[in-house]
C-alpha positions as CSV (number, residue, x, y, z in Angstrom):
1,X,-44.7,7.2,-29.0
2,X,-44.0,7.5,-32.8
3,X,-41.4,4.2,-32.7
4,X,-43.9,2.4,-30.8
5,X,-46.5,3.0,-33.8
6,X,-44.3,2.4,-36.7
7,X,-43.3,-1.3,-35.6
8,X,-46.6,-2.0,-34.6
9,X,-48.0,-1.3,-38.1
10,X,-50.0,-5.2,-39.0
11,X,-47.8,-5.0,-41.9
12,X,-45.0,-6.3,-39.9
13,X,-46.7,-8.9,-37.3
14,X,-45.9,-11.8,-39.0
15,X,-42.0,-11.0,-39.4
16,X,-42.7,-10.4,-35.9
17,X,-43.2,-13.1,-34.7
18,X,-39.9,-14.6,-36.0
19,X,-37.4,-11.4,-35.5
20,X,-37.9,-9.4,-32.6
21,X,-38.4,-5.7,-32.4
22,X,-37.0,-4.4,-28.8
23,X,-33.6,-3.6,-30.4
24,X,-35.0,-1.9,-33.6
25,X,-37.3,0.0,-31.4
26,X,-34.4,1.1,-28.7
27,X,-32.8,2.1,-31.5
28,X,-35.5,4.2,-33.5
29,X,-36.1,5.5,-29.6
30,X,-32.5,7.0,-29.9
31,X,-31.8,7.9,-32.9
32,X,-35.3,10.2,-33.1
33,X,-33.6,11.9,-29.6
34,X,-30.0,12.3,-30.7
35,X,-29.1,11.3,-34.2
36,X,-27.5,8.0,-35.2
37,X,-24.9,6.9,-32.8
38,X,-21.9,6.0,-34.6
39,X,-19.1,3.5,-32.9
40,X,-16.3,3.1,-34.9
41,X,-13.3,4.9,-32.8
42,X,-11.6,6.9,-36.2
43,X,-14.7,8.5,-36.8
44,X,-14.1,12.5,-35.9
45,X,-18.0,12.5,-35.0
46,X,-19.6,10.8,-32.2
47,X,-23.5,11.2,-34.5
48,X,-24.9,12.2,-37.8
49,X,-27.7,14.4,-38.1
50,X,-30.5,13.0,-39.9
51,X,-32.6,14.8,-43.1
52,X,-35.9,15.6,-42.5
53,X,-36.8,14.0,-45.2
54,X,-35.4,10.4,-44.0
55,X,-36.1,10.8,-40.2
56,X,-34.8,8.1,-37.7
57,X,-37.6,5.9,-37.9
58,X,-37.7,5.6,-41.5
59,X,-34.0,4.4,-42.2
60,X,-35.0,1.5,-38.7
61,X,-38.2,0.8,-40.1
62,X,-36.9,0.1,-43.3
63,X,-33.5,-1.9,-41.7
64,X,-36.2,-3.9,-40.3
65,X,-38.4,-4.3,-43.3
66,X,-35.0,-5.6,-45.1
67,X,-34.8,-8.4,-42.3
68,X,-38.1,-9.1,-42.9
69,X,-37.6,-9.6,-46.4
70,X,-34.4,-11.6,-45.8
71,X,-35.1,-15.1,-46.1
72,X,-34.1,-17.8,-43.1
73,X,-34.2,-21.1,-42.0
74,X,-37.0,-21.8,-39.6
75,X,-36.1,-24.8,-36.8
76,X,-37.5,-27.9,-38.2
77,X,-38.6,-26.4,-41.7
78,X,-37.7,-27.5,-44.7
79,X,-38.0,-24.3,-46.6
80,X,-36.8,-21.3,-45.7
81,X,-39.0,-18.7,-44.9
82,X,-39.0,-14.8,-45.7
83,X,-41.8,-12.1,-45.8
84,X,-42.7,-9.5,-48.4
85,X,-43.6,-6.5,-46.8
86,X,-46.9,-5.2,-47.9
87,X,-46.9,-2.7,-50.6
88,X,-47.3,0.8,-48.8
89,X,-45.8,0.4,-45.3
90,X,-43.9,3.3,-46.0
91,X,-46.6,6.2,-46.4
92,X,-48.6,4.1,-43.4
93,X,-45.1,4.7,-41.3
94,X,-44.8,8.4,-42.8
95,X,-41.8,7.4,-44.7
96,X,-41.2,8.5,-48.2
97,X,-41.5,5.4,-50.5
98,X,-38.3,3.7,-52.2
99,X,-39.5,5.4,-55.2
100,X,-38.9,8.7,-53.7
101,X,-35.6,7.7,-51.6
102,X,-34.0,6.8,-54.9
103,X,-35.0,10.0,-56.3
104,X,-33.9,11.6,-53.7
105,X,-30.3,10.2,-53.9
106,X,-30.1,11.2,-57.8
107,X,-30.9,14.6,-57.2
108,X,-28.2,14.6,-54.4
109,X,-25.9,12.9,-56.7
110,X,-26.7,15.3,-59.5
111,X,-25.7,18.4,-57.3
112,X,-22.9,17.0,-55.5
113,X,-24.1,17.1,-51.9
């Protein structure tokens, strides 16, 4: 399955084994099925749909890749540790790249959707 795939790119095995994946996958898993779930009781909508040109995985994957990139202390360390994701995980994921996400966002901004 595609969730499967995405976080078992090598780009993210070393983040791995530090910050676990079951959750992010459970929740690519659901989100590819029925939209983001959203919990806050005075929302009027239970989901959101997604665009097709951010899909599920891509906006988990990349929550992941930012926990990845956030730096922590390790137990008995005395630096703290962080990883940089490898240039290109995005088109190996088929995600748009951060390049294209930010363009993306102008143009939405520019026409007021």
């Amino acid at each position: 399955e595609e969730c499967n795939r995405v976080f078992s790119l090598s780009t993210f095995d070393d983040c791995g084994s530090y910050h676990g994946r079951d959750n992010f996958i459970t929740a690519c898993i659901f989100d590819e099925c029925k939209g983001i779930n959203i919990l806050n009781p005075l929302s009027p909508i239970d989901t959101l749909e997604f665009d097709d040109k951010y899909p599920p995985k891509c906006v988990i994957l990349e929550a992941y890749a930012m926990r990845c990139e956030s730096p922590f202390w390790d137990q008995g360390k005395d630096e703290k540790i962080s990883f940089k994701m490898a240039a290109g995980w995005e088109k190996e994921a088929g995600c748009p790249s951060a390049e294209e996400r930010k363009e993306d966002i102008q143009n939405r901004m520019f026409l007021g959707l």
